[in-house]
Backbone as CSV, one residue per row, in Angstrom:
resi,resn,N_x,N_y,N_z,CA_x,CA_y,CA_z,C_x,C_y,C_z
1,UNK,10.896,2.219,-14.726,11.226,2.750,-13.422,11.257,1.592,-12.430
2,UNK,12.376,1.666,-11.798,12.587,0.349,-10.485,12.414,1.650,-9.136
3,UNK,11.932,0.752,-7.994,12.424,1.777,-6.684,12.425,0.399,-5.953
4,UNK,13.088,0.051,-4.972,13.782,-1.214,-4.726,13.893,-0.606,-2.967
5,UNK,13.675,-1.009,-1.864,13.892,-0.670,-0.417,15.450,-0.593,-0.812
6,UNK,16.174,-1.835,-1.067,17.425,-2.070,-1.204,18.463,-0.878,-1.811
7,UNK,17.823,-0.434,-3.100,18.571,0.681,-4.003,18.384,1.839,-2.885
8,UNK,16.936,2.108,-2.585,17.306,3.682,-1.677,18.245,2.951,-0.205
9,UNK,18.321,1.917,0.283,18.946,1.978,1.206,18.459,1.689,2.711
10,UNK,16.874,1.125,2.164,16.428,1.350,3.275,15.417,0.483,3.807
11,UNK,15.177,-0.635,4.212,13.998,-1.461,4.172,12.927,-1.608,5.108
12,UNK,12.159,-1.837,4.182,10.830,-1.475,5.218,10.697,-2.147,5.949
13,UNK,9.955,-1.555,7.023,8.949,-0.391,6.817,9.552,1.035,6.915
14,UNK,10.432,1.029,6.958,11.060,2.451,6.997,10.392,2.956,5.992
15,UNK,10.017,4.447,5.780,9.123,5.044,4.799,10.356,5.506,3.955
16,UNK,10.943,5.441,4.113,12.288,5.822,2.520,12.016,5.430,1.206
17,UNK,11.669,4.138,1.328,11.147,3.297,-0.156,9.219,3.664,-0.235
18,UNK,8.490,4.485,0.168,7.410,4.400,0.095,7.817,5.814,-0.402
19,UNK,8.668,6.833,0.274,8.989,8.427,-0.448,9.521,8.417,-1.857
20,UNK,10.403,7.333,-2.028,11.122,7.442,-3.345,9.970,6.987,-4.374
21,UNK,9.446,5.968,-4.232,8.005,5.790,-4.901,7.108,6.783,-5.181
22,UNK,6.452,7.314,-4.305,5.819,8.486,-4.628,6.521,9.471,-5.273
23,UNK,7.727,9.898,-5.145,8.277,10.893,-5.881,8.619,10.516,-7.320
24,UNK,9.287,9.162,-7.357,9.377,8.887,-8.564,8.094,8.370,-9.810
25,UNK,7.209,8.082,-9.038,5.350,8.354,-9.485,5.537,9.594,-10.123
26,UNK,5.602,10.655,-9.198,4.823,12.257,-8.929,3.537,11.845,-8.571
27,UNK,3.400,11.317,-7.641,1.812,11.053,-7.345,2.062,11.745,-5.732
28,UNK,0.894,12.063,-5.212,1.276,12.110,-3.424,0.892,11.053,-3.270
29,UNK,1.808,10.572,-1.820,1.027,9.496,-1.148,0.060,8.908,-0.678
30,UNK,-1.110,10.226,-0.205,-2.353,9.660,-0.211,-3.053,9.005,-1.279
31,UNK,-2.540,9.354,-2.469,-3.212,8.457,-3.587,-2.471,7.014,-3.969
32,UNK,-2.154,6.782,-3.189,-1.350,5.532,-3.642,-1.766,4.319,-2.672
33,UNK,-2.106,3.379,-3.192,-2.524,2.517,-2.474,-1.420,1.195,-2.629
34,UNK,-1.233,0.955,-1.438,0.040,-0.163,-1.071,-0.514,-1.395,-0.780
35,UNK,-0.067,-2.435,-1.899,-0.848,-4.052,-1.233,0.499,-4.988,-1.175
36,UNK,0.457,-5.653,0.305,1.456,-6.271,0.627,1.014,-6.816,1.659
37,UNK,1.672,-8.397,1.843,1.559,-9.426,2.997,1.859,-9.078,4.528
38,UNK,2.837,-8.296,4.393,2.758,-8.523,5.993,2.460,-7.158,6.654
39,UNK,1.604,-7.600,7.736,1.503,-6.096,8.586,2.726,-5.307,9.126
40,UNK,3.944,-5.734,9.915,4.925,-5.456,10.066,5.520,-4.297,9.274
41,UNK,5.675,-4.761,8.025,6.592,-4.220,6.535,5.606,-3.113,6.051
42,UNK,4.593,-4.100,5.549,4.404,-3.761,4.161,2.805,-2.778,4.803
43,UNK,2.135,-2.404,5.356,1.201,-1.662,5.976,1.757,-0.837,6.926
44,UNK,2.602,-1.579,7.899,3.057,0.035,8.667,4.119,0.788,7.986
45,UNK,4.311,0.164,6.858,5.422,1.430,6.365,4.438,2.126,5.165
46,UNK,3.837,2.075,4.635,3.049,2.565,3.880,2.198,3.307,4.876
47,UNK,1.614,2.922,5.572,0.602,4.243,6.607,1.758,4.782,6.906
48,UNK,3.055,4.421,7.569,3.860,5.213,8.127,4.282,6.953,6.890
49,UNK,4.056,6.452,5.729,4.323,7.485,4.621,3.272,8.208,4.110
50,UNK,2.165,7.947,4.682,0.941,8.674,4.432,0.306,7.724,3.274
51,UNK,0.456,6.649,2.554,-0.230,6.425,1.590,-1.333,5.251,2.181
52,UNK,-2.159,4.782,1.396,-3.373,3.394,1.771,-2.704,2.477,1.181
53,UNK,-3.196,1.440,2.323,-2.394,0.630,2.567,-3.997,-1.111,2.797
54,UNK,-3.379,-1.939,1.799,-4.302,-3.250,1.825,-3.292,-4.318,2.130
55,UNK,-3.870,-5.072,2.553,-3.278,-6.233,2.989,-3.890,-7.240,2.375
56,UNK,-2.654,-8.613,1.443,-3.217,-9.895,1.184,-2.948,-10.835,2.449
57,UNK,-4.195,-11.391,2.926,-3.197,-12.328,3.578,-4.717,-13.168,4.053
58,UNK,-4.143,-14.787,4.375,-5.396,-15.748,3.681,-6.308,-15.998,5.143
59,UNK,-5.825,-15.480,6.309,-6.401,-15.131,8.134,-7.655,-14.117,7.902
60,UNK,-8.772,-14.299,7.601,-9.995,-13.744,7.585,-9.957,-12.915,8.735
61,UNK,-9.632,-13.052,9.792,-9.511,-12.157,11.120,-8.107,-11.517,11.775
62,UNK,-7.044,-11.763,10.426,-6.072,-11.183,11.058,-6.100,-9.731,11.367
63,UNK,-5.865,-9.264,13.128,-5.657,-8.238,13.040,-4.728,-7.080,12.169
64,UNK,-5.505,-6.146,12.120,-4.602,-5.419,11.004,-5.041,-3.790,10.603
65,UNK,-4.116,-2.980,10.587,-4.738,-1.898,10.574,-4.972,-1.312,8.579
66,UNK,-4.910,-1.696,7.655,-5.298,-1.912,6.617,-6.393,-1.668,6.214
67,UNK,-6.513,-0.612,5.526,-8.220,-0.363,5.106,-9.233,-1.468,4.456
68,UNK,-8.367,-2.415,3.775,-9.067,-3.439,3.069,-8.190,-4.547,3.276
69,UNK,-8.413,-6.018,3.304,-7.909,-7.232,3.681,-8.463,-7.863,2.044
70,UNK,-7.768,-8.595,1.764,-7.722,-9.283,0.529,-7.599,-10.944,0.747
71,UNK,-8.084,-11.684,0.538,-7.972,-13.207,1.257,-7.538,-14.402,-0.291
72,UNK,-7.339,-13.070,-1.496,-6.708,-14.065,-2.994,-6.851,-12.421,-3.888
73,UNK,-5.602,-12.907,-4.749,-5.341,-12.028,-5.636,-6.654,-12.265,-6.866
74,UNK,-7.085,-11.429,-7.224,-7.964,-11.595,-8.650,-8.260,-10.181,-9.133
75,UNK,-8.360,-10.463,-10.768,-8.850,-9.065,-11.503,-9.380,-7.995,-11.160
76,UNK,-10.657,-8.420,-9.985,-11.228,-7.078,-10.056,-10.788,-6.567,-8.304
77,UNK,-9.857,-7.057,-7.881,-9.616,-6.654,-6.355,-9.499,-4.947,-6.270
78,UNK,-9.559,-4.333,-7.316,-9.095,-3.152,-7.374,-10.312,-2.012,-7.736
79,UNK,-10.852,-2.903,-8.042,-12.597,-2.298,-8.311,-13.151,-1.339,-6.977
80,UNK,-12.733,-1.427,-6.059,-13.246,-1.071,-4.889,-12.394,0.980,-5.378
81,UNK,-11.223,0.817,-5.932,-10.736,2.007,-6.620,-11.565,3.055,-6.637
82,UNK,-12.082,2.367,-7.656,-13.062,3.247,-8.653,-14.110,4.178,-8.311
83,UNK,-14.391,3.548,-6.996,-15.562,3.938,-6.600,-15.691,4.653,-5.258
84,UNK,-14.691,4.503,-4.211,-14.118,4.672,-3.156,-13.020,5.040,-2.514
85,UNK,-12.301,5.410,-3.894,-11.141,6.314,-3.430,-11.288,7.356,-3.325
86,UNK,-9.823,8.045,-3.295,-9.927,9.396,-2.294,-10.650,10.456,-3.635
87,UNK,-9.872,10.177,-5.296,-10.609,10.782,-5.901,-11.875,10.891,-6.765
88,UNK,-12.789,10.009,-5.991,-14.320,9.205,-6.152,-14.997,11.089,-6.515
89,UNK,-16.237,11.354,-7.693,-16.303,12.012,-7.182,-18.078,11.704,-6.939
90,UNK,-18.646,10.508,-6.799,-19.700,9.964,-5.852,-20.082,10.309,-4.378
């Protein structure tokens, strides 16, 4: 499965490519968590579609509305998942 801003037509942050994703998932959007560099794009179009939304980016204080800030990609960045998502049942 590809979903491409470009193929639906639409680039983000427009939520078009965050709908076709989820649909082509079958997941809802609140369960989907979106990680991408820029606040602009890749966080306001993902909150804009209802899903969570993390940000990589290497500014320890960049403002940002992003539930989680990421400052390097590694294995367990996703660990926070498991335990603290929406379907935690902790």
């Amino acid at each position: 499965m590809k979903v491409s801003a470009e193929a639906v037509g639409a680039l983000k942050p427009h939520r078009a490519s965050f709908d076709a994703l989820s649909e082509a998932l079958g997941v809802p959007p609140e369960q989907i968590v979106h990680v991408g560099d820029r606040e602009d794009v890749d966080v306001a179009g993902a909150l804009a579609a209802g899903m969570r939304a993390w940000r990589l980016t290497s500014k320890k204080r960049a403002p940002t509305r992003a539930e989680q800030r990421l400052s390097r990609w590694k294995l367990d960045a996703f660990a926070p998942l498991w335990t603290d998502g929406p379907e935690s049942s902790s």
